[in-house]
N, C-alpha and C positions, 0 to 999 in steps of 0.2 A: 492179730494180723498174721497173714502166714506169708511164709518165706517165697520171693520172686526166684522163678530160675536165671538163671545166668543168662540160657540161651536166650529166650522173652525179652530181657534188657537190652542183650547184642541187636536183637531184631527189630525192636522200636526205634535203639540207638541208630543202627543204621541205614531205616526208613527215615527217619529225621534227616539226614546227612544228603539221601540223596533227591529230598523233595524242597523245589521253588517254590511251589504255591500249592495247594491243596489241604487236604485233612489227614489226619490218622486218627484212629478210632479202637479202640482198648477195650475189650470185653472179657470181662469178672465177672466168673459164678462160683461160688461158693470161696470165697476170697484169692481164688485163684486165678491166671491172665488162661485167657483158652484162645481167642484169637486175636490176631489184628488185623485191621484191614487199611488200605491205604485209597484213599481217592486223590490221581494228581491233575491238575489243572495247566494248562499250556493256555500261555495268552500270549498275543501277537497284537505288534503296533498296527492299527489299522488306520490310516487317513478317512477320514472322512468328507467325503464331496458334499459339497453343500448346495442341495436342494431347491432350486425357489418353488413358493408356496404359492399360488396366484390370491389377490388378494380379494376379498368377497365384496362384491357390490352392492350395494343399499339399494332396494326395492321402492322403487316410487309409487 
């Protein structure tokens, strides 16, 4: 297993720290961390209005 840098820990760690909701994603080549990437997701309460639907009538 080879040794993580310090730095790569600091930056995961403090992608985690500053993500609500989304992913982080850790890419290993050759047992070493070469990137990370972060996807963050914002989500908002939205009301929903409700809709009517008309109802279908039966064909005589």
């Amino acid at each position: 297993m080879a040794k993580v840098e310090e730095n790569a820990i600091e930056d995961i760690v403090s992608a985690l720290k500053k993500m609500e909701y989304g992913s982080l994603v850790i890419t290993v080549h050759d047992g070493e961390i070469t990137q990370i990437d972060t996807t963050e997701k914002k989500r908002y309460n939205m009301q929903r209005k409700q809709r009517k639907v008309p109802m279908m009538k039966a064909n005589k």
